[in-house]
C-alpha positions in Angstrom: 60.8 34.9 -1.1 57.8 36.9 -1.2 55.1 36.2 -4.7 54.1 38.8 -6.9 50.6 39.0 -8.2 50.4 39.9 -11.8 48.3 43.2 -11.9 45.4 42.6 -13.6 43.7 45.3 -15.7 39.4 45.8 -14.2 38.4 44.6 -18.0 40.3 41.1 -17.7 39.1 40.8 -14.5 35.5 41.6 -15.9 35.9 38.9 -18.6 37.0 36.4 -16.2 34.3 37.1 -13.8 31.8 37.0 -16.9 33.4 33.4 -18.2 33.1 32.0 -15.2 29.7 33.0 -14.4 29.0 31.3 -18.0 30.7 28.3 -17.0 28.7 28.1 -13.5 25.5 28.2 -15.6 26.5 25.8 -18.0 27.2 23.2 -15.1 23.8 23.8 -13.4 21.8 23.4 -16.9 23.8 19.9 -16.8 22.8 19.1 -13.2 19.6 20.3 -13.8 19.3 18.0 -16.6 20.3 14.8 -14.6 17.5 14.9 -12.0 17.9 14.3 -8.9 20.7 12.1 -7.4 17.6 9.6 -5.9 16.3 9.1 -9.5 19.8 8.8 -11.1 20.8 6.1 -8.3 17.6 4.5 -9.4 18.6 4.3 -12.8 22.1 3.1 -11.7 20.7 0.6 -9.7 18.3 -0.7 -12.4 21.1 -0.6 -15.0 23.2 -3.1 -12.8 20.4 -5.5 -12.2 20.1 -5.7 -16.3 23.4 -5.7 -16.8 23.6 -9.4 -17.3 21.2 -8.5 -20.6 24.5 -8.0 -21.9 26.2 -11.4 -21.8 25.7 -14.0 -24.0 25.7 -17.0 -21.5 23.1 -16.5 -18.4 22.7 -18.7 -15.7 19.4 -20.0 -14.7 18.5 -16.7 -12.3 19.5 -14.5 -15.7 18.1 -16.4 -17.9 14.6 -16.6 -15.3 14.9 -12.8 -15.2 15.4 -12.7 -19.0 12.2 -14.4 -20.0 10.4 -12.9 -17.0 9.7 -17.1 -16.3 10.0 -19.0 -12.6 13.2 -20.6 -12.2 10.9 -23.9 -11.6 9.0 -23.2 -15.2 12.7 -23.4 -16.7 13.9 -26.2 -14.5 10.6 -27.8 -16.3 11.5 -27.1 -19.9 15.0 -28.2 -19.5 14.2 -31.7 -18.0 11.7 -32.5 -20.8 14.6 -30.9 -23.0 12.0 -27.8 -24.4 14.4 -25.3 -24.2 18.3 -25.4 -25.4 20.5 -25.4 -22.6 24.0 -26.5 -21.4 25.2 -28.2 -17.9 28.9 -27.9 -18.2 30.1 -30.5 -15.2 26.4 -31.7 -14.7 25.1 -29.4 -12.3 24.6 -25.6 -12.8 22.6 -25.2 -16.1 23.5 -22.0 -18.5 21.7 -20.8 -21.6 23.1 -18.8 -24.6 20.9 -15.9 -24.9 20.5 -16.0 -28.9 19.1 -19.6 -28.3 16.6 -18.1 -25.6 15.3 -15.1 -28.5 15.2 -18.1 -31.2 13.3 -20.0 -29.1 10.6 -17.4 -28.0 10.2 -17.0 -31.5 9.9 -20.5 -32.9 5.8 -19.8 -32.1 4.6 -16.4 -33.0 0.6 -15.7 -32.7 -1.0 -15.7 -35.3 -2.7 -12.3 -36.0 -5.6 -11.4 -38.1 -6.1 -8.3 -39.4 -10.2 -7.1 -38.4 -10.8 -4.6 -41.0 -13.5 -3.1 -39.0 -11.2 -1.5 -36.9 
């Protein structure tokens, strides 16, 4: 069985044709917006690296990354027991991430105000 188009009137069809020239525009304001797909992979990719910002038990590479220190300058600090840490099984070594910011701030520098400034 053969379909019928519905007739359409020229002024619907106008409207529609104006809509979804609107609607076209709308989407390439978006796009334009986003950037390029390079840059917004870049930002997808860095995203997933910090991802593990997120958590609140790193392992030793997170918690490396996390302080921006060596993994050896934390192997350091937890065998002279410096830095609070955990070794579930008595191997791998994990940190909770709170711990980490409390102790980075157990020493601030101390500032002094020069006046002359």
């Amino acid at each position: 069985m053969e379909q019928i188009e519905p007739m359409r009137d020229p002024d619907s069809i106008n409207m529609i044709q104006l809509r979804l020239t609107e609607r076209v525009k709308q989407l390439e304001d978006i796009i334009g917006q986003l950037g390029s797909i390079e840059i917004l992979l870049k930002r997808i990719k860095y995203i997933e690296d910090h991802l593990f910002m997120t958590k609140e038990i790193l392992s030793l590479n997170e918690a490396s990354d996390f302080l921006n220190a060596s993994k050896s300058q934390l192997y350091k600090l937890t065998r002279t027991l410096a830095i609070p840490h955990y070794k579930p099984g008595g191997k791998a070594i994990y940190f909770y991430r709170s711990e980490l910011l409390e102790w980075v701030k157990q020493n601030p520098a101390k500032v002094t105000v020069n006046k002359g400034i």
